[in-house]
N, C-alpha and C positions, 0 to 999 in steps of 0.2 A: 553532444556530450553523452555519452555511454553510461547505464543506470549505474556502475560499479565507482566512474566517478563523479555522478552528482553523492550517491551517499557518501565516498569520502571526505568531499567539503563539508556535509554535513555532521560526520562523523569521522574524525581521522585519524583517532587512536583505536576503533573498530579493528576486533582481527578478522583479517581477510577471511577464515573460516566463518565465523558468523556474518557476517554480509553474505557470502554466497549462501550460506543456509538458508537465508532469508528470501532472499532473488530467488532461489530456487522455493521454497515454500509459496512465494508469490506467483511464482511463472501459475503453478498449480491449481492455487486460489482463482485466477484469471482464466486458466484454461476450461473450470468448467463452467464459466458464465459465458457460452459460446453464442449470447447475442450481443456482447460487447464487440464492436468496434475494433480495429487494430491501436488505435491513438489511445483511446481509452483503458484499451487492457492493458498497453505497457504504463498507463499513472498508475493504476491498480498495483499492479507489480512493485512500483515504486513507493508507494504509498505502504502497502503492506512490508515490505523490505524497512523501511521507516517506522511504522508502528513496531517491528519485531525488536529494532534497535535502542528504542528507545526506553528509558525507565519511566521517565515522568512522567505522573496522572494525565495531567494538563494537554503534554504533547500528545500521551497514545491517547486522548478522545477526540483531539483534532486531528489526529493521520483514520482513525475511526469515519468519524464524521468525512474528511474527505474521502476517504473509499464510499461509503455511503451514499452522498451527492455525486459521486462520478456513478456508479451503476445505477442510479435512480429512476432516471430517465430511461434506460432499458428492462429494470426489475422493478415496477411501481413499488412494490412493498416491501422492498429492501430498507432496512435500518432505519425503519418506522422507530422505534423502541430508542436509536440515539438521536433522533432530529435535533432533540433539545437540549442533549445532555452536556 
């Protein structure tokens, strides 16, 4: 499944203008953490394209937190600051 439509399911009254905004902000984001992974930089992608869509507190600290725990492991000091939030 292609990132354009897992957000769909996720979001499927999203205008196709902001998803790709998003995807595209994410490609971005991903591109410059250039020790990540190929698997890992398209979650990132995902993950961020998700945080961008969404309103809710709740959800953007957990698409947060999951980008955080995905580059972790390659940026020890990344999202020290949301671990717990």
């Amino acid at each position: 499944m292609q990132i354009h439509d897992r957000i769909r399911t996720v979001f499927p009254h999203a205008p196709a203008s902001e998803i790709e905004r998003w995807i595209a902000g994410g490609r971005d984001y991903a591109a410059k953490l250039d020790r990540l992974p190929a698997q890992e930089r398209e979650a990132v992608c995902q993950f961020f394209a998700l945080y961008g869509l969404t309103t809710e507190d709740y959800y953007r600290r957990a698409m947060r937190r999951a980008i955080d725990v995905t580059i972790r492991p390659f940026y020890p000091g990344a999202g020290v600051e949301h671990a717990d939030a």
